[in-house]
C-alpha positions in Angstrom: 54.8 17.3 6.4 54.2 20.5 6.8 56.8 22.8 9.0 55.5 23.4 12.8 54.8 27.4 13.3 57.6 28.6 16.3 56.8 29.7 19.4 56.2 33.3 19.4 59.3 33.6 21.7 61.6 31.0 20.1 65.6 32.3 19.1 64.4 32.2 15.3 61.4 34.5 15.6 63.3 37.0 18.0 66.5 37.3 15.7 63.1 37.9 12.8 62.1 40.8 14.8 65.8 42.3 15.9 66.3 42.0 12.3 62.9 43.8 11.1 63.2 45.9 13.7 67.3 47.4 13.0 66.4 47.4 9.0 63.5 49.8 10.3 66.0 52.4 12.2 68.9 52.1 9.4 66.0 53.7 7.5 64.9 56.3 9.4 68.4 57.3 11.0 69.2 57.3 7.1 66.6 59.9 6.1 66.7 61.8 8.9 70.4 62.3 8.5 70.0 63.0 4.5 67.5 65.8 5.5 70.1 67.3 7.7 72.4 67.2 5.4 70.5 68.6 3.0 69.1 71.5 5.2 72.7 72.2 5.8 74.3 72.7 2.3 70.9 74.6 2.0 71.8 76.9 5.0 75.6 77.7 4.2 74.6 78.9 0.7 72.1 81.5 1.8 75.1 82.6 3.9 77.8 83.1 1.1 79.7 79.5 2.7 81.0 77.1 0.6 79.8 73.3 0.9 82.4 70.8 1.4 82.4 67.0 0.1 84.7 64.1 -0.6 84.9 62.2 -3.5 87.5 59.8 -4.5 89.7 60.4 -1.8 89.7 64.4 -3.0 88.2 67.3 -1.1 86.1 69.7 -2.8 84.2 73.1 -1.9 81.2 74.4 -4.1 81.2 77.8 -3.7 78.2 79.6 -3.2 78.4 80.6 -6.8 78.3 77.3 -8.2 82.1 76.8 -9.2 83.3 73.8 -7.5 87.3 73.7 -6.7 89.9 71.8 -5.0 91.4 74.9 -3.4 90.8 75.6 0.1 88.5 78.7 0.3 89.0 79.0 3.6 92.8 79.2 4.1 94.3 80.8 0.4 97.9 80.4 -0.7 99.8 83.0 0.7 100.9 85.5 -1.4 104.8 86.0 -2.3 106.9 87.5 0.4 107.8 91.1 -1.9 108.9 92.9 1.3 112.2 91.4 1.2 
């Protein structure tokens, strides 16, 4: 016997379209925030700033000459205290 259609506003069809419908926005809130992203490491190197990601648990900076480190460009060692 073949299955009865549901009523266009039965539990089963609704949960269908919440479903449909939040698989939809994942995927646009998704590329919309990989083409910020992207604009952003795009910005910071045409202004000499290094990118940061994570990977692994580990921080890294690429450097807006390519290098990529683990050393905080931002705050560098400090140098020996000689004045003593």
């Amino acid at each position: 016997m073949p299955r009865k259609k549901a009523h266009p506003t039965s539990p089963r069809l609704r949960r269908a379209r919440f479903l449909d419908e939040s698989k939809r926005l994942h995927h646009k809130f998704k590329r919309i925030g990989s083409q910020a992203a992207k604009k952003a490491r795009a910005e910071n190197l045409r202004l000499g700033l290094p990118n940061c990601f994570l990977r692994d648990g580990q921080i890294y900076y690429e450097l807006p000459n390519g290098e990529v480190t683990t050393e905080d460009p931002f705050n560098p060692p400090a140098a020996p205290d000689d004045a003593r």
